[in-house]
C-alpha positions as CSV (number, residue, x, y, z in Angstrom):
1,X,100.6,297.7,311.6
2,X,103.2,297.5,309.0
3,X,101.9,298.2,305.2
4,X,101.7,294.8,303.0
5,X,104.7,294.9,300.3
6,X,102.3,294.8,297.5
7,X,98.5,296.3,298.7
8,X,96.7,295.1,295.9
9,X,98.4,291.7,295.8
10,X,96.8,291.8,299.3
11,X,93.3,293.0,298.2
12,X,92.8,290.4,295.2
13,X,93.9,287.3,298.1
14,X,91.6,289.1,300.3
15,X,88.5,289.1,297.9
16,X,89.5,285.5,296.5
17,X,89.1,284.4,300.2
18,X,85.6,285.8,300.3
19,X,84.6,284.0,297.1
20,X,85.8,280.9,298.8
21,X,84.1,281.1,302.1
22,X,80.8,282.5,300.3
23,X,80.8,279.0,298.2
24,X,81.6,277.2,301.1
25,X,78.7,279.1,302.7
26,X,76.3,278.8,300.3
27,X,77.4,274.5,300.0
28,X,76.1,274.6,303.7
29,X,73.4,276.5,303.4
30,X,72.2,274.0,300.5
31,X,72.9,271.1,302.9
32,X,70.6,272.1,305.9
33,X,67.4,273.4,303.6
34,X,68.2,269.8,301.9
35,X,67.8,268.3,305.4
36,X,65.1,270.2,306.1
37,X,63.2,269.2,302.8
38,X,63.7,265.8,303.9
39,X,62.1,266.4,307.1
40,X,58.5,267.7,305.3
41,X,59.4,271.6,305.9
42,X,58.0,273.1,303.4
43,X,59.2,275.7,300.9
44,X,56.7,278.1,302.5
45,X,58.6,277.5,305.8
46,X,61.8,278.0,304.5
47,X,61.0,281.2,302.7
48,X,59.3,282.5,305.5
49,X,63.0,282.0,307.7
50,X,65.1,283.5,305.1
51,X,62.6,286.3,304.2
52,X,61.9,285.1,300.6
53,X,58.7,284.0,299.0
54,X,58.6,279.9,298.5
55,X,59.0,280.4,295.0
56,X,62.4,281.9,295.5
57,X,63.2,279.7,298.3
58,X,62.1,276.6,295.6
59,X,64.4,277.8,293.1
60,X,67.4,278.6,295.0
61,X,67.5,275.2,296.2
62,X,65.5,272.6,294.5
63,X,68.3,271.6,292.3
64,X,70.0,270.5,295.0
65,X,67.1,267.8,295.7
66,X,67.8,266.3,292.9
67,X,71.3,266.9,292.5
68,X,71.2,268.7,289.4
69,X,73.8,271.1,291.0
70,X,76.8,269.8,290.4
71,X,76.3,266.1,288.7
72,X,78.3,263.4,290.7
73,X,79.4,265.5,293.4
74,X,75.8,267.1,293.6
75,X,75.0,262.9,294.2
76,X,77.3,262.3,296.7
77,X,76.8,265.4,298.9
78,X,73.2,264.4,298.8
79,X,73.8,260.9,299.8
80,X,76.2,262.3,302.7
81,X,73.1,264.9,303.6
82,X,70.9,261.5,303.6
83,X,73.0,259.3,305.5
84,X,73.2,262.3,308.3
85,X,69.3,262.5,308.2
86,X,69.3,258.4,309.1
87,X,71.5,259.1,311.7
88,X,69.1,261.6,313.3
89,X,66.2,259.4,313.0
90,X,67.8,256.9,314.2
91,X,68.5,258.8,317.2
């Protein structure tokens, strides 16, 4: 394997790529809990799965009930969360 021409150049698109995934990652994350909410799991449950107390799993995510994360996008991620959850029921 041949050496990049500039290692650290390398590193800093490496670690940038991370960041990206992780946000992408954590958007998901956000998207299924919200799903599951919306199904009556409760916060107990969910902190149970990720090995958090439902406090913590209630503050990581609540915001993202009622779209405080990211204003108008936070809205219309939720409404594409919502119209996947009528599609299940539907089902």
């Amino acid at each position: 394997m041949a050496a990049p021409a500039d290692p650290l150049e390398a590193m800093v698109r490496a670690v940038d790529r991370r960041e990206v995934i992780g946000r992408e990652l954590d958007r998901d994350l956000a998207r299924a809990v919200y799903v599951a909410r919306r199904y009556d799991v409760t916060w107990d449950d969910i902190g149970k799965r990720f090995g958090i107390s439902r406090q913590a799993a209630h503050q990581r995510w609540s915001k993202y009930e009622t779209g405080e994360q990211n204003g108008r996008q936070g809205r219309l991620e939720r409404q594409a969360v919502e119209a996947v959850a009528r599609a299940l029921d539907e089902r």
